[in-house]
N, C-alpha and C positions, 0 to 999 in steps of 0.2 A: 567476474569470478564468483561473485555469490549469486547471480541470476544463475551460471551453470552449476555450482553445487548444489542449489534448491531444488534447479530442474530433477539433476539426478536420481536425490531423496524421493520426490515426489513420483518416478518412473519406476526406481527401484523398490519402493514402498508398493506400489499398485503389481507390477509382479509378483510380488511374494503373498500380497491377498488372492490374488488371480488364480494364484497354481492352487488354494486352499475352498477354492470355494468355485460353486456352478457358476455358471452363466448367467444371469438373470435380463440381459437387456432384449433379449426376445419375446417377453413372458409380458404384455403391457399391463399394466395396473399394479405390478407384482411389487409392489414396492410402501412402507408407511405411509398411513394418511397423518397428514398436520397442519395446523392453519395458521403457524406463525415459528420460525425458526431464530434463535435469540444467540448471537456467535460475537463473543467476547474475544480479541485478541491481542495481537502485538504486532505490530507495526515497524516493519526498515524501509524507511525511504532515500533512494540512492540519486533519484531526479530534484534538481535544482539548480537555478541559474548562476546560485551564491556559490555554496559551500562545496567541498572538495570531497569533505567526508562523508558517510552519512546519516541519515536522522533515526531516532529511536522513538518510540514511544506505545502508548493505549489506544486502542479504538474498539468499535462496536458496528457490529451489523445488526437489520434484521429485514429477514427475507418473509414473504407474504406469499404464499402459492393461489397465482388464480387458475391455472389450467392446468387439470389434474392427471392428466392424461392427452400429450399434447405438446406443441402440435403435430406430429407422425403419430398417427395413432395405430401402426405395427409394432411399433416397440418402446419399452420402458423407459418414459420421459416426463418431466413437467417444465412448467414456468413459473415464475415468481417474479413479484418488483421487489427491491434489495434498496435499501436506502440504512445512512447511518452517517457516524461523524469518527476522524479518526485525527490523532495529533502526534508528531514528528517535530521533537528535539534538536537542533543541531548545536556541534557544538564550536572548537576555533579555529577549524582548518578552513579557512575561505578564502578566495583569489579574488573576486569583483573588486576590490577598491587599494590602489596602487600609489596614492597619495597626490596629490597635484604636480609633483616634479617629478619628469621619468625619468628610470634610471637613479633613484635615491632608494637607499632603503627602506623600507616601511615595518613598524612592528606593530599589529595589530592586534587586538580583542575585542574577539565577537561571538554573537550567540546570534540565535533563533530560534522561530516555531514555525511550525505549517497545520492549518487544519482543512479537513480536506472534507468534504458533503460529499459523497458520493448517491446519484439516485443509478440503479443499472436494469436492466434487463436479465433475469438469471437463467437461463436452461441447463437443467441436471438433467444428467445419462444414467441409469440404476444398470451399472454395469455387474455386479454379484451382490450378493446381500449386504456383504459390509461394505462396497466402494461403490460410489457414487459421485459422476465427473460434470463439471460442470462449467459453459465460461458466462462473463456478463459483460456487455458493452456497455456503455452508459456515459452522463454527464456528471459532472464533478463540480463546485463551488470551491476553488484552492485560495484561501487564505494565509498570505506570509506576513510575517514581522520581523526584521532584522536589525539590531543592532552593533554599532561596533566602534571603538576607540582604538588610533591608532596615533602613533607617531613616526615622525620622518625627519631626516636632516634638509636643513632648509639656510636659506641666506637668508641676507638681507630686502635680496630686491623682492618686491609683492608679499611678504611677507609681516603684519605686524609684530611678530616678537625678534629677539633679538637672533643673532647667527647662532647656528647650536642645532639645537631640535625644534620641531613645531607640534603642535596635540592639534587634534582632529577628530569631529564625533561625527557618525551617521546614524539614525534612527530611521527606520523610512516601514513603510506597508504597503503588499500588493495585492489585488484581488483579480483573480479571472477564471472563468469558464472553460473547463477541461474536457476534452475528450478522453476516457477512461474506458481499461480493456484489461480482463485479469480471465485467466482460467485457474483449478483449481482441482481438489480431488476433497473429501470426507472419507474416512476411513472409521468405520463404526465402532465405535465399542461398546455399545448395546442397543439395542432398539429403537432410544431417544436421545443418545450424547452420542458425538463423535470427534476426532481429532482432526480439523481442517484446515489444509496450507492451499494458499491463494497468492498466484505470481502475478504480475502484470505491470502496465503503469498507473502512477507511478511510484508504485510500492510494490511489493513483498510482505505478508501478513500471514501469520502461524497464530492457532490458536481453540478453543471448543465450540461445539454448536450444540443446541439443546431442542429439539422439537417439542412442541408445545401442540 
């Protein structure tokens, strides 16, 4: 449900610049020059193998244009490498850990974080002056940390405490190499800030970009 209301905003945001403004993806080169783009945002991450809910938090891009015109060189395009770090909250809605007796209750608290390195590949479309679309495929460094204390009703047998409840801690950390895929739009509001929402895995990111 929040992948398809982002989608929406982000369709219905891009028509309503559309009907306001020319064309421009015909016109190649017709678009600002800048050698380093600096896009501060915010982060929902709804992918993970933990938690139920999803994660909040900061992150940071920044994109480097090396092909400035490129590569269709009939129409209004560039490329950039995109590298940054971003970090995803969770909080105590998590399923993974069920206690060692099935079928007992379990009551649990837990947290976490994720930091995520993304390097990507960026191609932007200068679709009118103010909107500018773009996706990037790329590789990812995903670092988890989750913690959680839980307890459960428990016997006696394999058990050392007495019949009643039993306390239970998990601490643990993951580290792996992500395949990462987001498209996105910029919507300008002025010549060098714009307002830019980026969908994909395995986030969702709203937030500004500043060309530099």
């Amino acid at each position: 449900m929040k992948r398809l209301l982002l989608t929406l905003l982000v369709l219905s945001a891009a028509c309503l610049f559309s009907s306001a403004a020319p064309a421009q993806i015909k016109r190649p080169g017709a678009h600002p020059r800048y050698s380093l783009e600096i896009e501060p945002h915010v982060v929902l991450q709804w992918e993970h193998e933990v938690w139920n809910d999803a994660g909040l938090g900061p992150g940071v891009r920044f994109n480097i244009p090396f092909l400035d015109n490129g590569p269709i060189d009939r129409i209004n395009n560039n490329m950039a490498i995109g590298f940054g770090v971003d970090w995803a909250h969770f909080g105590d809605d998590c399923d993974h850990f069920g206690g060692p007796f099935p079928g007992q209750p379990v009551e649990s608290d837990c947290s976490g974080d994720v930091f995520v390195l993304p390097v990507t590949l960026q191609w932007n479309f200068f679709i009118t002056p103010r909107i500018w679309v773009f996706g990037e495929p790329g590789l990812a460094i995903g670092h988890s940390r989750w913690r959680v204390s839980y307890r459960y009703a428990c016997g006696p047998q394999g058990c050392p405490c007495a019949p009643g409840e039993c306390d239970g801690e998990v601490d643990d950390t993951d580290t792996d190499l992500w395949f990462v895929f987001w498209g996105g739009a910029r919507f300008l509001l002025s010549d060098r800030v714009s307002f830019t929402a980026r969908i994909g895995t395995p986030y969702v990111s709203l937030g500004a970009s500043f060309l530099m």
